[in-house]
C-alpha positions as YAML, in Angstrom:
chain: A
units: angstrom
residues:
- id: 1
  name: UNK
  ca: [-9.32, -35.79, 21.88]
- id: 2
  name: UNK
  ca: [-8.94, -35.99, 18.14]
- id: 3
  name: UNK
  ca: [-5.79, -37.51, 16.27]
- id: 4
  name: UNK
  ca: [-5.00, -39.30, 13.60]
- id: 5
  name: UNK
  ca: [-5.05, -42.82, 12.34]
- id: 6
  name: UNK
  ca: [-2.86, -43.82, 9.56]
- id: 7
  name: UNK
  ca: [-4.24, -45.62, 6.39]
- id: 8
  name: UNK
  ca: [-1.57, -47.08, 4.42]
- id: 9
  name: UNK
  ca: [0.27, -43.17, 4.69]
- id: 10
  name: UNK
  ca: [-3.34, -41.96, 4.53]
- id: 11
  name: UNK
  ca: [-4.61, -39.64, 7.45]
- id: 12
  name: UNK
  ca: [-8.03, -40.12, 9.17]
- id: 13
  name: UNK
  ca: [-9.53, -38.26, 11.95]
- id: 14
  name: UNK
  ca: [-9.33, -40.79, 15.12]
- id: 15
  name: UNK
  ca: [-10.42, -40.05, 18.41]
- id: 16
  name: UNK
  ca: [-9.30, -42.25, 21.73]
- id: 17
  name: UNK
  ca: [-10.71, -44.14, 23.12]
- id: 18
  name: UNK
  ca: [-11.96, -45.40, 20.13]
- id: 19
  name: UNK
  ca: [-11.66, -48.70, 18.39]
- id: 20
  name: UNK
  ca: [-10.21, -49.20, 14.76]
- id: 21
  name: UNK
  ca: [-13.21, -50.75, 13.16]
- id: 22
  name: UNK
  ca: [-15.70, -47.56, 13.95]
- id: 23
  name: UNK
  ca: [-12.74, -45.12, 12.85]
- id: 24
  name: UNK
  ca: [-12.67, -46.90, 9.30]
- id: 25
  name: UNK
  ca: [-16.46, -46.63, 9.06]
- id: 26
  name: UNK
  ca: [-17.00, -43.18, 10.08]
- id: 27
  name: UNK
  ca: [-14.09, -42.38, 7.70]
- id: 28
  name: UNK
  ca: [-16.22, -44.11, 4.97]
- id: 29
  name: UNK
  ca: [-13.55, -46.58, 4.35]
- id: 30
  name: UNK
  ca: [-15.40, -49.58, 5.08]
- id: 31
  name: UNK
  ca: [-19.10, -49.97, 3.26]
- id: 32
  name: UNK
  ca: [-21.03, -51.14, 6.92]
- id: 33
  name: UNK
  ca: [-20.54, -51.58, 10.50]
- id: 34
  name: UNK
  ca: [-18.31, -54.10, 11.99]
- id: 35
  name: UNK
  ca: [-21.86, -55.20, 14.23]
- id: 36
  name: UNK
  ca: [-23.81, -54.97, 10.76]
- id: 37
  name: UNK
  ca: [-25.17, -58.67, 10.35]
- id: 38
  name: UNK
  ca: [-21.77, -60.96, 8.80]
- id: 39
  name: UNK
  ca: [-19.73, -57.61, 8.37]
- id: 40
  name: UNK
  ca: [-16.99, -59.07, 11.04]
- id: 41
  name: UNK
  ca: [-16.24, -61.96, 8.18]
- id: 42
  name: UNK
  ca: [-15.88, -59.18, 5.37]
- id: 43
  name: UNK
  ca: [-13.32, -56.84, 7.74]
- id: 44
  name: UNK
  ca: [-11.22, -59.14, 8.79]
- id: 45
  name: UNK
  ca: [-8.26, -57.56, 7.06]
- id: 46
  name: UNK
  ca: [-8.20, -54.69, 9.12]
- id: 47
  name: UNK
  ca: [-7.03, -57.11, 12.40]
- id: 48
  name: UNK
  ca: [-4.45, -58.18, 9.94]
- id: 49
  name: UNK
  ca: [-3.15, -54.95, 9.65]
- id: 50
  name: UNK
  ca: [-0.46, -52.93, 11.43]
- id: 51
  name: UNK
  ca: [-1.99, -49.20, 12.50]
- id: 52
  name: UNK
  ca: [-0.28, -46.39, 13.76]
- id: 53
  name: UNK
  ca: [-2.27, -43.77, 16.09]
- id: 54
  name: UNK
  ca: [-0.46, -40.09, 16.51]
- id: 55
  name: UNK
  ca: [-1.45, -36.51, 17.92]
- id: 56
  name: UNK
  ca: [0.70, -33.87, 18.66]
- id: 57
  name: UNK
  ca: [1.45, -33.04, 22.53]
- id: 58
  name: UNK
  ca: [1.02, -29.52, 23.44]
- id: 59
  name: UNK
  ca: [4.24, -28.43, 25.31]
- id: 60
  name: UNK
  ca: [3.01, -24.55, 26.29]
- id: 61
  name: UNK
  ca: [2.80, -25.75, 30.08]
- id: 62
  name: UNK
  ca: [5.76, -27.62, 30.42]
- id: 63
  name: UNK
  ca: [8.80, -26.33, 32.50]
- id: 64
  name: UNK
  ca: [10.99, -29.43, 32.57]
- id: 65
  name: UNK
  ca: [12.02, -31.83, 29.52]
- id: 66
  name: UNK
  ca: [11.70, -34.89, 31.28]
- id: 67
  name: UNK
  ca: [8.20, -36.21, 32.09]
- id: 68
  name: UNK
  ca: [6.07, -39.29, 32.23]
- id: 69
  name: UNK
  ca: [4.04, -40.00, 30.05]
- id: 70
  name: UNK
  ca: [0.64, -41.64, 31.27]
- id: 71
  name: UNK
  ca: [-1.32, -44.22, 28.95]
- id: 72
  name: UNK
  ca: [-4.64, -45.10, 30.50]
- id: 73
  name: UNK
  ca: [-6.88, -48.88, 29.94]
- id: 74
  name: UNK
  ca: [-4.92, -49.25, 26.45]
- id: 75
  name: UNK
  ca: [-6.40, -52.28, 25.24]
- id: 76
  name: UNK
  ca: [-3.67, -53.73, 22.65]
- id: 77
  name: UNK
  ca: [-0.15, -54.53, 22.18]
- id: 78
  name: UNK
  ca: [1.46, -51.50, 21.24]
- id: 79
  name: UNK
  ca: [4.90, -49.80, 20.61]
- id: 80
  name: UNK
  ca: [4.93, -46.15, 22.32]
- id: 81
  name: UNK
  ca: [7.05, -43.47, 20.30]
- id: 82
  name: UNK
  ca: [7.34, -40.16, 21.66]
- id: 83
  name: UNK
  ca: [9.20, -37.46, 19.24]
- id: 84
  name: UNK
  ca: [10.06, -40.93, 16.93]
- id: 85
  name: UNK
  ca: [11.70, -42.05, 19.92]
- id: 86
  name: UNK
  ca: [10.17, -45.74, 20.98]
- id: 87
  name: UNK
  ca: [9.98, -45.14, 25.24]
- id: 88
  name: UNK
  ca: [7.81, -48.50, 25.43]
- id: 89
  name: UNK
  ca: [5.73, -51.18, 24.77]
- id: 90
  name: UNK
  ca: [1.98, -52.02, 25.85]
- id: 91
  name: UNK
  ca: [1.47, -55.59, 26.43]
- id: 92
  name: UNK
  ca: [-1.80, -56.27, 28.40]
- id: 93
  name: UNK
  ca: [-5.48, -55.05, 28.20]
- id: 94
  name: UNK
  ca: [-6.14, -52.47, 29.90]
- id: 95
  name: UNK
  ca: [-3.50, -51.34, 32.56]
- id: 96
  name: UNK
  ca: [-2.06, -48.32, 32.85]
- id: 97
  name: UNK
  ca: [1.79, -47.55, 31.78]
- id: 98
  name: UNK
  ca: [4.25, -45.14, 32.22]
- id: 99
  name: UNK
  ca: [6.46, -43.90, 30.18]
- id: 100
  name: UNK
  ca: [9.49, -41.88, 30.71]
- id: 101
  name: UNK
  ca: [10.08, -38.95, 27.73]
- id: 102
  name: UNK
  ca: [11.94, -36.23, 26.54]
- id: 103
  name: UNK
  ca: [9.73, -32.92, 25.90]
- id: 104
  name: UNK
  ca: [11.76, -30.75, 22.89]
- id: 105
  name: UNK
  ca: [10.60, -26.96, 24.70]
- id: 106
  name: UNK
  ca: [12.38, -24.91, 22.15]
- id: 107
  name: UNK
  ca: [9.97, -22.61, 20.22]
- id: 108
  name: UNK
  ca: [8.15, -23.83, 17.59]
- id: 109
  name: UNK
  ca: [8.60, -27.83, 18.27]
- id: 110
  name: UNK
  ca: [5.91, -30.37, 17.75]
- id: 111
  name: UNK
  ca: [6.00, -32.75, 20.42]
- id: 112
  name: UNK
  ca: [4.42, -35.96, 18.67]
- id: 113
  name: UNK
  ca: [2.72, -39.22, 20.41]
- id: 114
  name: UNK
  ca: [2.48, -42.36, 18.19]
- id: 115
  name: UNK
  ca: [1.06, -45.80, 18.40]
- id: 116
  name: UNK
  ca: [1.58, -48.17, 16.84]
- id: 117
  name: UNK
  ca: [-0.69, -51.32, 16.87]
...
């Protein structure tokens, strides 16, 4: 699944699961690997930073507006936001939460999934 990881407002192809550090570097925004000799010490700043992950939800199934929402081994603490709605929080390594949302099925509408780390 491919989304999007925001860089200080600045798009980059994500994919999940996936881990921040080997996003950055296959984005070319970090000069090595995180695993490349003492790189850990030079990319520290990125576990200082907040990150947001999003993809839009594709809605051409859905019947009903109300649904769970289903986030598998998510390995951080998180806020969930579902249309810029916040439905929850993720506050252990990896369990499994559910979430209760609001699909928008009028025509047209971009049902959007963000986290933000």
């Amino acid at each position: 699944m491919c989304d999007t990881l925001d860089l200080n407002k600045n798009a980059i192809d994500a994919w999940i699961p996936g881990e921040i550090h080997q996003h950055l570097f296959q984005a070319n925004k970090t000069k090595h690997d995180v695993l490349y000799r003492e790189e850990h010490i030079n990319q520290k700043w990125i576990s200082m930073q907040e990150w947001s992950y999003e993809t839009k939800v594709p809605t051409h199934d859905v019947t009903t507006p109300k649904m769970m929402l289903k986030l598998a081994e998510i390995g951080v603490i998180s806020d969930v936001y579902f249309n810029n709605k916040k439905v929850g929080s993720t506050e252990n390594l990896y369990r499994t939460y559910y979430f209760p949302v609001d699909v928008d099925l009028s025509a047209n509408a971009e049902n959007t999934l963000r986290i933000d780390i």
